[in-house]
C-alpha positions, -999 to 999 in steps of 0.1 A, spaced: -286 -390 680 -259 -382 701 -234 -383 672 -251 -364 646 -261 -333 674 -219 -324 672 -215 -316 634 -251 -295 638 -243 -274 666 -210 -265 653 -221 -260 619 -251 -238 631 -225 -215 650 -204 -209 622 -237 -197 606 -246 -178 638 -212 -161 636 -215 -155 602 -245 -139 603 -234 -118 633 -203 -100 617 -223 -95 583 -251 -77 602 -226 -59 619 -206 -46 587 -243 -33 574 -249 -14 606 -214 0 602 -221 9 560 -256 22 569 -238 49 595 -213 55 570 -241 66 541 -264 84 568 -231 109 574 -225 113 535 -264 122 534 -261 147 561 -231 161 548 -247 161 514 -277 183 530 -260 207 547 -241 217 516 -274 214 495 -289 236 525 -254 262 522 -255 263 485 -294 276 487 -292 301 512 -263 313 491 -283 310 459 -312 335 475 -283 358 480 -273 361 445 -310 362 432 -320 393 456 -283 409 445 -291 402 407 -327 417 412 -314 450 429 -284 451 402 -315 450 376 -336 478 387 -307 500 392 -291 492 355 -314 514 336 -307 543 355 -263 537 351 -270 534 314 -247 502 314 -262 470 301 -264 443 333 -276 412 325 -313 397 332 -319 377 363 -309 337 359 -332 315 348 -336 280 358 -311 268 338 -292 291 359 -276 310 326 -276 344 327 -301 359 295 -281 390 281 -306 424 277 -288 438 252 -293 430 211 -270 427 189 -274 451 158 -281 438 121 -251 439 104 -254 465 76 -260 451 41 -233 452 16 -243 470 -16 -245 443 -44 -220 447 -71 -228 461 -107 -216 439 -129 -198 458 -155 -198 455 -195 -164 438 -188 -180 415 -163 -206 405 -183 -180 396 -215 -165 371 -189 -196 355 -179 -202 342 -214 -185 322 -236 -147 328 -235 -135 345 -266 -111 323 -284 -74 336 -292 -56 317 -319 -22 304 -311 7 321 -333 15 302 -360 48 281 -354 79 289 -378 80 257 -398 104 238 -389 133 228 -415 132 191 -430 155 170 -409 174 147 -434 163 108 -435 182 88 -412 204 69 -423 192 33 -418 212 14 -388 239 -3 -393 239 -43 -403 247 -62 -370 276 -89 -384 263 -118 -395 266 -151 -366 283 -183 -378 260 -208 -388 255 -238 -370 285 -259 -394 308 -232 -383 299 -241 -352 305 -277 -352 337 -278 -370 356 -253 -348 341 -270 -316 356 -302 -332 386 -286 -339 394 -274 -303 392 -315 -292 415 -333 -289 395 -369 -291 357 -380 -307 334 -363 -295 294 -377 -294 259 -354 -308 248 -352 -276 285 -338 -266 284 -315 -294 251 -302 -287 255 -299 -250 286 -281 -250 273 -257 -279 240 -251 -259 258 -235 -228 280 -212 -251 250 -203 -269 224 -208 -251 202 -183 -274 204 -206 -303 185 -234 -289 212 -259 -295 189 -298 -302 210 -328 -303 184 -339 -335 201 -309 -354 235 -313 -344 233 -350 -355 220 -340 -390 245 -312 -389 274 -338 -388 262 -362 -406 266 -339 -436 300 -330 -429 311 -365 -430 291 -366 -460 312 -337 -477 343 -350 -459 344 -321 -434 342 -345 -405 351 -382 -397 327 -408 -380 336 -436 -361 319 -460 -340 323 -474 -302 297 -501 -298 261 -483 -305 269 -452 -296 284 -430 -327 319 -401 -321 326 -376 -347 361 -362 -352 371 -330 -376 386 -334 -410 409 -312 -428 398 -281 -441 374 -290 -473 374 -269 -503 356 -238 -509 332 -255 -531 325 -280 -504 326 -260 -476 293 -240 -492 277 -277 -503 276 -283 -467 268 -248 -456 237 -251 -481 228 -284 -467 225 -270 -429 189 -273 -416 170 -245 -406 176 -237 -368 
C-alpha cells in the first residue's frame, strides 16, 4: 500500500489544483458579466428616462400644432416610427384621349401602298461560256518524257512513284503504269529488259505519228 498511495496523492493534487484555478477563472467571468449587466441597465435605465422626455415633448408639440397651422407629426408608436397627420392629395385624373378619325384608321388594318414599279432592266448579253482549261498530258506522255529525262532503266514501281509525287492528283498506280509501258514496248515507244525477276524499262526513239496515237488509244482509263 505504501507504493501505490505516492502516484494517488500526487495525481489527486493535480486535480485539486486544477479544479482550484478553473473555479477561480469562473468567479473572475461571472464579475466580468455582472459589470456588463449593470452597465447594460443603467443605459437601458438612461435611454428610458430620456424616452419619457421625448413622449411628453411630442405630446405638448401635438396639441399646440393645430393652432400654428403647420403639420407636426403624431406621437410615436411602439414601433417607435413617427405616423405623419397629413394626406397626401389624389392625384388629379388625366382626361382620356379621343381617339380621332385618323386614330382609328391606324388601329385597323394597315392600308397597303404598292411599290413603284421598277424600270425594267435591259437584257444583259449571254456570257460567253469560260474558257477551255488546256488539255493535261495523258498518262503515255507521262511515261515517255519521265523516261526520257533518265539516264538508265528505270522499274513500274519507279515510274509510278516518282510520277505520284509530281502529280500527286492523278493517283499514279504502279498496276497502270505497268500496262502503260507494256504498250509502249508493244508499239516500240519503249524498251524492256530484264535483271533477274524484276523487269526495267528504257525510252525508245520517237515513234511515228501513227504509232504514237496507237499507243495513245491503247492507254487505260485513269
Amino acid at each position: 500500500m505504501p507504493e501505490t498511495a505516492g502516484p494517488v496523492t500526487e495525481l489527486a493534487s493535480q486535480y485539486v489544483s486544477q479544479v482550484t484555478k478553473d473555479l477561480e477563472e469562473n468567479v473572475r467571468e461571472q464579475e466580468r458579466v455582472t459589470a456588463e449587466i449593470a452597465a447594460l441597465q443603467e443605459r437601458l435605465a438612461a435611454l428610458q428616462h430620456d424616452h419619457g422626455i421625448l413622449l411628453n415633448m411630442q405630446q405638448a408639440l401635438g396639441i399646440a400644432a393645430p393652432a400654428a397651422g403647420a403639420v407636426v407629426p403624431a406621437p410615436r408608436g411602439k414601433s417607435g416610427g413617427a405616423r405623419r397627420t397629413d394626406t397626401k392629395k389624389p392625384a388629379p385624373k388625366k382626361p382620356a384621349a379621343k381617339k380621332s378619325a385618323t386614330g382609328k384608321a391606324a388601329a385597323g388594318k394597315p392600308a397597303t401602298k404598292k411599290a413603284p414599279a421598277e424600270p425594267a432592266q435591259p437584257a444583259q448579253p449571254a456570257q460567253s461560256s469560260q474558257p477551255t482549261q488546256p488539255s493535261q498530258p495523258t498518262l503515255v506522255e507521262l511515261v515517255r518524257r519521265y523516261l526520257a529525262e533518265q539516264n538508265e532503266p528505270r522499274s513500274a514501281a519507279e515510274v509510278a512513284e516518282a510520277l505520284g509525287r509530281t502529280y500527286p492528283e492523278r493517283a499514279v498506280q504502279t498496276k497502270v503504269v505497268r500496262t502503260t509501258l507494256e504498250n509502249l514496248v508493244a508499239r516500240n515507244g519503249a524498251h524492256r529488259s530484264k535483271q533477274g525477276s524484276s523487269v526495267f524499262y528504257t525510252v525508245a526513239a520517237e515513234p511515228a505519228p501513227e504509232t504514237a496515237e496507237k499507243a495513245e488509244g491503247a492507254d487505260p482509263a485513269e
